[in-house]
N, C-alpha and C positions, 0 to 999 in steps of 0.2 A: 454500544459495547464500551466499557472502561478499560484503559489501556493493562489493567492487570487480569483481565478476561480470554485474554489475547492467548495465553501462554494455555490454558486450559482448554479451550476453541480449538486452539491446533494438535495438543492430544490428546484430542478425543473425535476428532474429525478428519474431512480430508479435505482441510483449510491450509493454508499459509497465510504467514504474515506478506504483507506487501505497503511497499512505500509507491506511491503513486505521484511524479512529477508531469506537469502540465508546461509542453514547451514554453519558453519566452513567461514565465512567473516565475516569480521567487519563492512561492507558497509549494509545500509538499502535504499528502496528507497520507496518514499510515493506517491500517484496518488491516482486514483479513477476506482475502478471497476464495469461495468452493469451486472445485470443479469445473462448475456451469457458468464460473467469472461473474459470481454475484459479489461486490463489493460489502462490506461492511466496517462502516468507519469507526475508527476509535476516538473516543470522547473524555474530555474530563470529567471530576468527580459533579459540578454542578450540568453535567450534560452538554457542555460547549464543543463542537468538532474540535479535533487537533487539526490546527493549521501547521506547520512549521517550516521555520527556514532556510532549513538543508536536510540532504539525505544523511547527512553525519549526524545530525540532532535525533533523526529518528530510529538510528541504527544505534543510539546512546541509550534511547527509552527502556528500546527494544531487548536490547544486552541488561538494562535493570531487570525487566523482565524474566533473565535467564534464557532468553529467545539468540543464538548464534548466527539467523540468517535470516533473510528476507528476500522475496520476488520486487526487483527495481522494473516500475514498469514507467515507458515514456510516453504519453497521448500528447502530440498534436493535431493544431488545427489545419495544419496540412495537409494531413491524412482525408480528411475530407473534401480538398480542394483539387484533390486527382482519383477520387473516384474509389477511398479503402474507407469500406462501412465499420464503424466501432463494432459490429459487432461479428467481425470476419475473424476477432485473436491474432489482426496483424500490425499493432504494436510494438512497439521494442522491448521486448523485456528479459531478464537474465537474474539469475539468483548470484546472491554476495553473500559469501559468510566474513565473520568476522567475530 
């Protein structure tokens, strides 16, 4: 999905946008999640993932976009080391507008 797909994905669905940080990296990456927490990432125009380097960078796109918020979600690998399955929705996350 191209990052200007983003805006149309979310009305016409029951998507959000979402910035996904991975403890302990400097790498974010932004897409849009349904429902059921299926991920889908946003891509440049030659198909390359967006990496980016802050949650500020992606909340910059995203405002190109005409997009005013985003679900900030945090996955670490700790979560795993005490026993919370990625796929329990027990994560950190919280929506930001701006």
């Amino acid at each position: 999905m191209q990052l200007s797909e983003i805006k149309l994905a979310i009305s016409q669905q029951a998507k959000h946008p979402t910035i996904i940080s991975y403890a302990d990296s400097n790498h974010y990456l932004l897409g849009i999640k349904d429902e059921n927490g299926s991920f889908q990432s946003a891509r440049n125009k030659a198909g390359v993932l967006l990496s980016l380097n802050s949650i500020k960078q992606a909340e910059n796109l995203l405002k190109q976009q005409g997009i005013n918020y985003a679900i900030i979600e945090i996955q670490t690998a700790y979560d795993e080391m005490v026993g919370i399955s990625s796929g329990s929705g027990s994560h950190c996350r919280y929506r930001v507008e701006f």
